[in-house]
N, C-alpha and C positions, 0 to 999 in steps of 0.2 A: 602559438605564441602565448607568453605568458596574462599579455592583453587580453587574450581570447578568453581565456579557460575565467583571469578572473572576473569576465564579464558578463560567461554563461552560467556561474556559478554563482552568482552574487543573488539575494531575494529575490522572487520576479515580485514584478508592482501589479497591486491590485487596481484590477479598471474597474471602476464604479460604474462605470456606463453599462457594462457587461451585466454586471453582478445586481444593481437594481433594475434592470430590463428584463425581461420575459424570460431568459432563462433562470434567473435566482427565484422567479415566482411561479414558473410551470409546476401548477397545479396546484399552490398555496397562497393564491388569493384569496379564497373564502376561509382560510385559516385565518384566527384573531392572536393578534401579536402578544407574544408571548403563549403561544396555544402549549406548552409542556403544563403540565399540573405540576404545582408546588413541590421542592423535595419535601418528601420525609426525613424529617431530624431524629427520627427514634427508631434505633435498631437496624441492623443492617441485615442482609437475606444469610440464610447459613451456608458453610463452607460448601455443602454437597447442592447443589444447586435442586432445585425446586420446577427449573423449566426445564428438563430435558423428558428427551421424547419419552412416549407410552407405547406399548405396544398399539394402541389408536393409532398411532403416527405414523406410524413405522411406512402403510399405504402412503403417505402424503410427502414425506422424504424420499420415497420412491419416486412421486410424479414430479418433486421437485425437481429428481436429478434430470428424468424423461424430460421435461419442457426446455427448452432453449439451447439443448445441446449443439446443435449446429453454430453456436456462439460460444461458451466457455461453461464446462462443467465445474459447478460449485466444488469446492474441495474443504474437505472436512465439513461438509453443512449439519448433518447433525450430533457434531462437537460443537459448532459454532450457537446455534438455536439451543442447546442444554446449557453452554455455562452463560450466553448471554441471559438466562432466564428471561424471554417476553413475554409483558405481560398486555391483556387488551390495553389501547390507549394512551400504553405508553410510547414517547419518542425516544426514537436509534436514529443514530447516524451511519449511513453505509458508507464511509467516507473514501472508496474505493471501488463503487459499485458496480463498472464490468457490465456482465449476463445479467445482472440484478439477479440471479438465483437465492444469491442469500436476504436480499432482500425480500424475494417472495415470499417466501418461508415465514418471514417476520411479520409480515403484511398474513399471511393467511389465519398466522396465529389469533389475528387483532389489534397489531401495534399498530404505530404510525412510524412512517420511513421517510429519511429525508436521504437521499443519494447522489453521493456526490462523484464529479469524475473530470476531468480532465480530455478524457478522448471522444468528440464527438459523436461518433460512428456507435461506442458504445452507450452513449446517451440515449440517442436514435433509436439502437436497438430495444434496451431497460425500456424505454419509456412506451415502445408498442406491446411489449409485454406487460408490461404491467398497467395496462391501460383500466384496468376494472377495478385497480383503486383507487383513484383517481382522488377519493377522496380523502386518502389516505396517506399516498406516496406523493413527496417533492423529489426533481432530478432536477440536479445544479453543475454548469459546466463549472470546472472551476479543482486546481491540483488540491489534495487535501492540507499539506502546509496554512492553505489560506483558509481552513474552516471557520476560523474562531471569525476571523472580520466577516465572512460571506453570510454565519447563522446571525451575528451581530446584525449585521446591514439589513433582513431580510424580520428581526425583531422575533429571535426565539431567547429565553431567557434560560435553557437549561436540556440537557438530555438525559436519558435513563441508560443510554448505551452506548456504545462507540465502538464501531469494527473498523480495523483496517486488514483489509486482505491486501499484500504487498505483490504479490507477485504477477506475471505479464499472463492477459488473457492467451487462452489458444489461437483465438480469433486473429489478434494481435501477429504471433508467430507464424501463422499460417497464411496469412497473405502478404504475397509477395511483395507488394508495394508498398508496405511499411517500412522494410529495410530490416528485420529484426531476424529475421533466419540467412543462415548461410546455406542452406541448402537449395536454394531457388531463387533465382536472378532475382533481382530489382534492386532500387536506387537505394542506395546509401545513406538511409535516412538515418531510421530508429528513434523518432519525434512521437511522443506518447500524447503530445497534443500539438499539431499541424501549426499552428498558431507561432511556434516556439522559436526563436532567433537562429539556434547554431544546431546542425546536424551531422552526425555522424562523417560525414564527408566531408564537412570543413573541419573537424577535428584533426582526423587523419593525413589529409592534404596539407594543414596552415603550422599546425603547432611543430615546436620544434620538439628532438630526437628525447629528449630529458624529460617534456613535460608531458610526451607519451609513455614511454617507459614507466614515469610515476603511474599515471592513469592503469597502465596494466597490470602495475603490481600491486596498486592500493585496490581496486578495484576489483580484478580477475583474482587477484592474486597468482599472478602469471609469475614463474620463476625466471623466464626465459626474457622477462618483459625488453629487459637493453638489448639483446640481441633483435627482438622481435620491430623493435621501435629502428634501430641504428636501418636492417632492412628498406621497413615501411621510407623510411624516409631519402635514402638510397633510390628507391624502383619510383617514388613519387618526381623524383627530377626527372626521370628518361616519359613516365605515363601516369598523371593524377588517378586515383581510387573513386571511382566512381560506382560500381558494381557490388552488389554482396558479395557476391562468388568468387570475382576477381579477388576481393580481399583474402574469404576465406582459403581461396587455393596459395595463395602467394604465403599464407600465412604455413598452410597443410605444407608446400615446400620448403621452408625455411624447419619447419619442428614435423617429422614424418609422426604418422598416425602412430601408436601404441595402445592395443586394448578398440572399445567402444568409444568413447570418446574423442569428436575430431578436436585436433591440433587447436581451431578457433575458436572453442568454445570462451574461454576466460576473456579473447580479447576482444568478442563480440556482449560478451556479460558488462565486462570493463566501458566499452564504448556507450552501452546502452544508459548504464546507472550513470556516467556523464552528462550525457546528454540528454538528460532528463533531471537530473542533479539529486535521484533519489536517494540518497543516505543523508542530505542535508536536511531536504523536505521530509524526510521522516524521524530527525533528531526535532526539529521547529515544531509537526503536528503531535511526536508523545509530549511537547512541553506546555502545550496548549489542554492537552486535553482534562488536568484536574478542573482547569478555571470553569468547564462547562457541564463536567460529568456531576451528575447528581450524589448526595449520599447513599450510598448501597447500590450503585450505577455498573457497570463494570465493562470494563477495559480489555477488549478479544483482540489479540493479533495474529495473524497466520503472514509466517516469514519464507522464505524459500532461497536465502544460500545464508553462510554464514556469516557475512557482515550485516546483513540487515539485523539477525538475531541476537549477533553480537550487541548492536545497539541495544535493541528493546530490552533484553536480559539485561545491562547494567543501568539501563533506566531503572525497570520497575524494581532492582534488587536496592538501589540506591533509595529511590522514593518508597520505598517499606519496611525502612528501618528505623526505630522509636528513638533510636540514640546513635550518633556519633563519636566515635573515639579515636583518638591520635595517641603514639607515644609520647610526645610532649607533651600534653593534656595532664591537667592533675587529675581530671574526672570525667567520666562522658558528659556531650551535653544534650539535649534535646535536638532533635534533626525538621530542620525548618521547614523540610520538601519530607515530610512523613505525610504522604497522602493513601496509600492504597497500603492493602496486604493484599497478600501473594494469594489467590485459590489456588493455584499448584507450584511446589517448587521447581521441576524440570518441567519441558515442553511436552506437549503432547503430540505423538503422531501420528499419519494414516495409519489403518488397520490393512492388512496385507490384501483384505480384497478390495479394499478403497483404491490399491495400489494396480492392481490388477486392472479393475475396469476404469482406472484412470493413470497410466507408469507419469504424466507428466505432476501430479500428487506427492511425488515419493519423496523429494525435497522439503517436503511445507510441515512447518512447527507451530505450534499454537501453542500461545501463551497467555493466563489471564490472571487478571488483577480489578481486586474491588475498591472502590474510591470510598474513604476512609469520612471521617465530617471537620477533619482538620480543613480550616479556613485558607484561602489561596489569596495569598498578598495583591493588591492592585499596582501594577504596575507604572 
């Protein structure tokens, strides 16, 4: 129902009780408020970045990848460590942090990490891992949309980094009782944080034939989606969708397999970024992030299908332009959101043996942008 979608969709509201309690401070009590060091106002780092690995390293991006892989292998990590340039002391924000693998990395270099996530489970995990920074690393429940008020609340004044790795850990996919793979029974979730109001199964079962179809097409980009929707909504009168399988098969009989790719993939992509409302939460946290990223700071995203990248691309191309222009315009004028330039113009991708010893890698784009000393209006 149109009720539904626009009430899973709508901001979620930050709980302070959460956010000042033990987990917005696990592990950054002893830290003093506002613990970032002042930005530098003079000069910003050059375009070839300056932190990327040495052949020293090359062992330690090794053990990076070895550590935690029963959880989620870092992807692209040392893309990620070279153009964030770390340096000791300085604070990053993992505002997606998973395995925390890329967070290790960061931490090993000498930074400090502040990681943030959403999915308990992988909270749990980051935080036993990375237990020997302790003094080092903060882990904060919490979707990253809500960064800016969570680093506010918790009294940091500024970052040197910002990563957001967007896409779904393996961990995530691989157990069954998340609801996120079609290949292996379980509940019809796909809640990226347990907490979260609406699941994939009341999507499917409540909403009407029109306002899934949208979902599959904006979403999946399902060409099939009215078809696939008119269905769903059909077989849900005679037996509710409760099942991964049951859906994906219902779905594999309506559109027969062709190629590698089963039939559900988009409408299982579609449901997921629903219900979890991620292209909104990731329009909300790239527009947050000039206000906190420091001058000469920069801005790593690794995307994984093409509507995430779609966004971030007309973000940072939009916010890196000195001048705006219209045909009606007698002149350009100055561009109010001129906050970053571009370190690379296309994205960057796996390298073939990245792809190799990790095929679920082969989708993921990395793109980055340096934060500029243009001033960020208060809102």
């Amino acid at each position: 129902m149109r009720k539904l979608l626009s009430r899973f969709l709508s901001p979620n509201i930050l709980r302070p009780s959460v956010i000042a309690g033990i987990n917005a401070r696990y592990h950054l009590s002893q830290w003093p408020v506002g613990c970032a060091p002042r930005p530098n106002l003079f000069g910003n780092r050059n375009e070839a970045s300056p932190g990327g690995p040495s052949s020293d390293n090359k062992s330690r991006f090794k053990r990076a990848r070895g550590s935690g892989n029963d959880y989620h292998l870092p992807v692209l990590l040392e893309e990620v460590t070279h153009y964030l340039a770390p340096q000791r002391d300085k604070l990053y924000l993992d505002a997606t942090l998973g395995g925390g693998g890329h967070s290790e990395q960061l931490l090993r270099i000498g930074a400090r990490v502040i990681g943030l996530d959403q999915d308990p489970a992988a909270l749990s995990f980051a935080r036993a891992r990375l237990t020997d920074y302790r003094d080092s690393f903060g882990a904060i429940q919490g979707n990253f949309r809500e960064f800016g008020d969570i680093l506010e609340t918790i009294g940091i004044s500024g970052l040197d980094g910002v990563l957001l790795d967007l896409g779904i850990s393996s961990r995530q996919v691989d157990d069954a009782d998340r609801g996120f793979s079609f290949t292996k029974p379980g509940p019809l979730d796909m809640r990226m944080d347990p907490d979260a109001e609406v699941t994939a199964a009341e999507l499917v079962n409540t909403c009407e034939e029109e306002e899934l179809a949208r979902v599959f097409y904006q979403y999946g980009e399902e060409r099939a989606s009215r078809k696939i929707a008119r269905g769903i909504v059909e077989r849900r009168l005679v037996k509710p969708f409760q099942c991964t399988t049951d859906l994906a098969e219902f779905v594999e009989s309506m559109m027969p397999r062709r190629g590698k790719i089963h039939p559900a993939t988009r409408v299982f992509q579609a449901l997921r970024i629903a219900v979890n409302n991620e292209l909104r939460a990731l329009e909300e946290a790239l527009t947050e992030v000039p206000r906190w990223l420091r001058p000469g700071g920069r801005l790593v995203v690794i995307s994984f299908h093409s509507l995430e990248d779609r966004i971030v691309k007309s973000y940072l191309k939009r916010c890196s332009k000195a001048q705006l222009d219209r045909p009606e315009w007698p002149a350009p004028k100055a561009n109010p959101e001129h906050y970053f330039k571009l370190v690379m113009q296309k994205g960057l991708t796996p390298s073939p043996d990245e792809i190799k010893s990790n095929p679920r890698a082969r989708s993921a784009r990395l793109r980055v942008a340096e934060r500029l000393q243009t001033a960020v209006p208060k809102s």
